[in-house]
N, C-alpha and C positions, 0 to 999 in steps of 0.2 A: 294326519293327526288332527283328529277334529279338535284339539286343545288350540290348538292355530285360528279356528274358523270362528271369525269375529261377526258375523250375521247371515241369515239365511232370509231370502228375499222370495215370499210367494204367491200365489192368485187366490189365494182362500181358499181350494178343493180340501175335501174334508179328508184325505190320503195324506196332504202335508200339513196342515192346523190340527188335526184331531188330535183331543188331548189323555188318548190311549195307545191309540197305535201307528198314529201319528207322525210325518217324518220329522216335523219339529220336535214332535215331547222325544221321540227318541232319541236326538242328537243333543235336546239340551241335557239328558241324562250322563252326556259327555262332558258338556262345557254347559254347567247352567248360567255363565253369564253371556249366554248369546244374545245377540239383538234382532229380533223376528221381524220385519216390515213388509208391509202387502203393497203389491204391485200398484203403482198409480194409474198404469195405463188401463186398467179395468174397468172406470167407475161407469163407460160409454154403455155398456153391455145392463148395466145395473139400471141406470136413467133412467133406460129403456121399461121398469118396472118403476117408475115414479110419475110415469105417466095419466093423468086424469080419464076417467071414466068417458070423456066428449072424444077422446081422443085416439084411444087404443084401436075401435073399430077402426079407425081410419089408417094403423099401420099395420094390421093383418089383414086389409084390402088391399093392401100396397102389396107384400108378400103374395100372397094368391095371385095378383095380376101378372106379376112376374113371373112365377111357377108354371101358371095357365099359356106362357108366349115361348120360356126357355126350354119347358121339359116336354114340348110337344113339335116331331124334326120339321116338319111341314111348316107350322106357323115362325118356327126359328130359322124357315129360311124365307116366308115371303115378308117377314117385317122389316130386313134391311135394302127388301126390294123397294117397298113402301116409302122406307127413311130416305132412300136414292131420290125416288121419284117429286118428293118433296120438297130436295134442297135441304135439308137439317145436317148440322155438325156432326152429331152422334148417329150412330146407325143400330147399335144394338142396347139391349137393357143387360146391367149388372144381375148378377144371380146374387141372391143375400145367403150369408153362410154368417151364422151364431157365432163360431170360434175366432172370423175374424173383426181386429178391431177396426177397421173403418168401413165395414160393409156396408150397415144399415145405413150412413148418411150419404154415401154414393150411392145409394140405392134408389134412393127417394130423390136425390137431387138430377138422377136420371130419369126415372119415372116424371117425376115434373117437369123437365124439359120435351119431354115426348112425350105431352100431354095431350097433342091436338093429336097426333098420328096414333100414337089409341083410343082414341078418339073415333077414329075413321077406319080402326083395323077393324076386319070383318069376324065377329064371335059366334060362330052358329052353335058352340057346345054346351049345355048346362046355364051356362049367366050370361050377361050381356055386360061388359063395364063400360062400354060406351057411355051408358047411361050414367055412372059416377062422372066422368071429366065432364059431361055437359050440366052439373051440379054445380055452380060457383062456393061455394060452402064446403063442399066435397076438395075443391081445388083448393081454397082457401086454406084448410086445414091443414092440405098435404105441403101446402108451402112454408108453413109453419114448422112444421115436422124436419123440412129439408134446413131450414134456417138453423135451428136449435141443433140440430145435428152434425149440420157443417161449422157451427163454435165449437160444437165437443171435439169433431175430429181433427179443429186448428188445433186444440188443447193436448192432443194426445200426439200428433204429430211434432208439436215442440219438445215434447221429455222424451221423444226416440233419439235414442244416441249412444255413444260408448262413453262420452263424456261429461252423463247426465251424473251429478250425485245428489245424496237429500237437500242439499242447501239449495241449489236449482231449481229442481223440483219440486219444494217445497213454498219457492217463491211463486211459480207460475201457478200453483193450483189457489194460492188465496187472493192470487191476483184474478182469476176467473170466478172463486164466493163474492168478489166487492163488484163485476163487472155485474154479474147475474139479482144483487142488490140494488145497483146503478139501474139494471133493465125494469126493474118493476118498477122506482118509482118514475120513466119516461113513460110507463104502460099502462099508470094511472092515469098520466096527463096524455093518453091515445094518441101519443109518439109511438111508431112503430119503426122508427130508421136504423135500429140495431137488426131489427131482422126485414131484409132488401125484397124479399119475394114475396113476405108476408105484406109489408107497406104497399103495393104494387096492387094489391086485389082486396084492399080493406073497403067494405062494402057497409057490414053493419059492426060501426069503431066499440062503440058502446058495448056490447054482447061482446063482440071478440075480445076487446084490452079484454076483458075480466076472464075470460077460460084463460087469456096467456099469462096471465098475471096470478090463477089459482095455480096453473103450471111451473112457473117463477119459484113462489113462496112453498109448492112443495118440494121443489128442489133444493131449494138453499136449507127449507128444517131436515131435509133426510141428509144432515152434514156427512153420515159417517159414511155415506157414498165413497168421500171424499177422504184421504187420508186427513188425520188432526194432529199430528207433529208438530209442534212447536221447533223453532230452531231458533228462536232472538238471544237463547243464552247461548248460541255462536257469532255472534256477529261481529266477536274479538279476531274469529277465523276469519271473514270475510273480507273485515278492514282491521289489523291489528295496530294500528298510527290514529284513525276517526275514532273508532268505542271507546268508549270511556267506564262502561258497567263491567266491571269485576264483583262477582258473585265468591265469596270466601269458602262455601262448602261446595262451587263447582272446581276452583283452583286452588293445588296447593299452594304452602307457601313459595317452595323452587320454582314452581310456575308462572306464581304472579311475580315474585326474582326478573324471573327471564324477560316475560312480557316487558318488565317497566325496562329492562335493557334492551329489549328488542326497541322499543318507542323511540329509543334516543339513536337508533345505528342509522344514521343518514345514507351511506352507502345502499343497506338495502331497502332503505324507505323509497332510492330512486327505485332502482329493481322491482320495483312492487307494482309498479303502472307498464311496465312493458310484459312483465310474464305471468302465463298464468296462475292462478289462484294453488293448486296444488303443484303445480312446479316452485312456486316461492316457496313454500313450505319445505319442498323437498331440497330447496337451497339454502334455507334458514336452518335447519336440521344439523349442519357443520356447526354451525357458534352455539346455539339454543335446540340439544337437541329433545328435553324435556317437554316444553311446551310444544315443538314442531311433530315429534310424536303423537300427543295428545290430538294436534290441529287433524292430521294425516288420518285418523281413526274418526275423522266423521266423513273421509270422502271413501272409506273403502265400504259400507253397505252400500248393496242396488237399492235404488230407489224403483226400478219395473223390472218386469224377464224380459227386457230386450234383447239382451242378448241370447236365450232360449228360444226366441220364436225366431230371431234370425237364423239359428243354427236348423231350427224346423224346416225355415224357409228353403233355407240351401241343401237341406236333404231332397226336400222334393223336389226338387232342381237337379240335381246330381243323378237318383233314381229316376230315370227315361229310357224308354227303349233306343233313345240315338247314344248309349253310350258306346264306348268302343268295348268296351271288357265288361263283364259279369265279377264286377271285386267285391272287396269290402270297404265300405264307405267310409272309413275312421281318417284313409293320409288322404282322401278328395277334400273331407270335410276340417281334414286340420289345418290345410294351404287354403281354405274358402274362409274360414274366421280367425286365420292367423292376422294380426295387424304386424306383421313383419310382413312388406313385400316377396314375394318370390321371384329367383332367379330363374330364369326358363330357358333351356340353350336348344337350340331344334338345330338340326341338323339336317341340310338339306342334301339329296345326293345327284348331284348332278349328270344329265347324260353324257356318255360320252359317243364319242363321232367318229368312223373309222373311214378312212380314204383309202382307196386304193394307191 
């Protein structure tokens, strides 16, 4: 009954946002008080297009270099001969792939550690990249690139979860706009120690701060990257004993009722530091169930499709040819994202031994 479904959480494809044929318009057609939110884990993929003009060449040489060593079987097999012969940690480069989220910054954070051994790997085809890592500028750039990347993907690795909601979510992303604020103005003062690979080969400070610093300031103005949710008119939810702001045409009066007798119940005021944030709620719901309703309805929208790419992930997992059976993949895949354990009894049969 889509009269039940209180939000639909999507990636922007214009199959679910179109506002014709659209899986949203069609389901608000149902329920027009849905609540639509776009996935937060996305905006890495987007950056990726806010990148400056100095710049870009230098991440589709990254991708070509890669393509040029993985999709060709001979050099994909003497280069982890090369990484052997060398001593280096890593032996092979990541392949970049668009649909996933953390690709591009292990991409590059690999390419630049196996910088020297491509360096020395032998190109007799078409181009020569050798001659890019023997570039300091060229390096320079791409460690930049690995830097910036590897913040996005701490940033998106934090909101993967089953226990992300918009209140979480919506903290860690404006806590990365004031962090990306904070970077520009150390990048004025050609502080470079937010980003460790970049500091490390800063050659000419002067010229660089200013390409990272236009890079910086066009990220923080293309805010709508970033989701803009506001949630401070919840902060009654987060701490309903500290807020003090009651807003009268967000609460009714039964509401704000409850709240000011929820403030004075010391019993659950202890309760409140030991359990989580939507477990309290769903404990407060017996005495206050008016307001703990209300609370309960800002953790049930996704704030990303985590859950969606996981269920992706474990298909293509399950679909192998080591499976034991040719089935259908619906009870593999409902014991893989079930959060109810499963019980599993095997049965073993033992030999038996006959004597004479």
């Amino acid at each position: 009954m889509w009269e039940n479904c209180t939000s639909v959480c999507t990636d922007g494809a214009a199959a679910m946002v179109g506002h014709t044929k659209g899986f949203v318009s069609r389901v608000k057609e149902r329920n027009p008080d849905l609540i639509v939110t776009h996935c937060f884990l996305h905006p890495e993929a987007l950056v990726a297009k806010t990148l400056p003009a100095e710049l870009v060449p230098f991440l589709d040489d990254v991708v070509r270099i890669v393509n040029f060593v993985k999709t060709r079987p001979l050099k994909s097999r003497i280069f982890p001969s090369l990484c052997e012969e060398m001593g280096v940690e890593h032996k092979a480069l990541l392949l970049h792939t668009e649909v996933r989220w953390l690709s591009r910054g292990k991409v590059l954070t690999r390419v630049y550690e196996l910088r020297e051994e491509l360096k020395m790997f032998p190109t007799n085809e078409r181009s020569d990249y050798s001659n890019l890592f023997a570039s300091d500028e060229w390096c320079a750039k791409l460690a930049y690139l690995a830097d910036i990347f590897h913040h996005l993907n701490e940033l998106n690795t934090r909101m993967q979860g089953r226990n992300e909601n918009l209140l979480t979510s919506t903290d860690k992303i404006n806590g990365f706009r004031l962090k990306v604020h904070l970077w520009q103005q150390h990048v004025q003062r050609a502080n470079l120690g937010m980003f460790p690979l970049t500091d490390k080969r800063q050659s000419n400070t002067a010229a660089w701060s200013e390409v990272i610093g236009k890079h910086l300031k066009s990220l923080e103005e293309k805010s709508f990257y970033f989701s803009s949710a506001s949630t401070e008119c919840f902060d009654w939810v987060r701490d309903p004993y500290s807020s003090v702001t009651v807003v009268g045409k967000d609460m009714t009066l039964q509401e704000q009722e409850e709240r000011t007798e929820l403030k004075q119940d010391r019993g659950l005021k202890l309760r409140f530091a030991d359990l989580p944030l939507d477990s309290f709620w769903l404990t407060a719901a017996k005495e206050f169930p008016i307001l703990a309703n209300k609370a309960v309805l800002t953790f049930l929208p996704f704030p990303t499709t985590y859950l969606c790419e996981v269920s992706f992930s474990s298909t293509t997992a399950i679909k192998t040819k080591n499976r034991e059976r040719l089935r259908a993949v619906e009870e593999e895949l409902r014991v893989c994202l079930s959060s109810i354990p499963a019980r599993l009894y095997v049965h073993l049969n033992r030999p038996r031994f006959h004597t004479d």
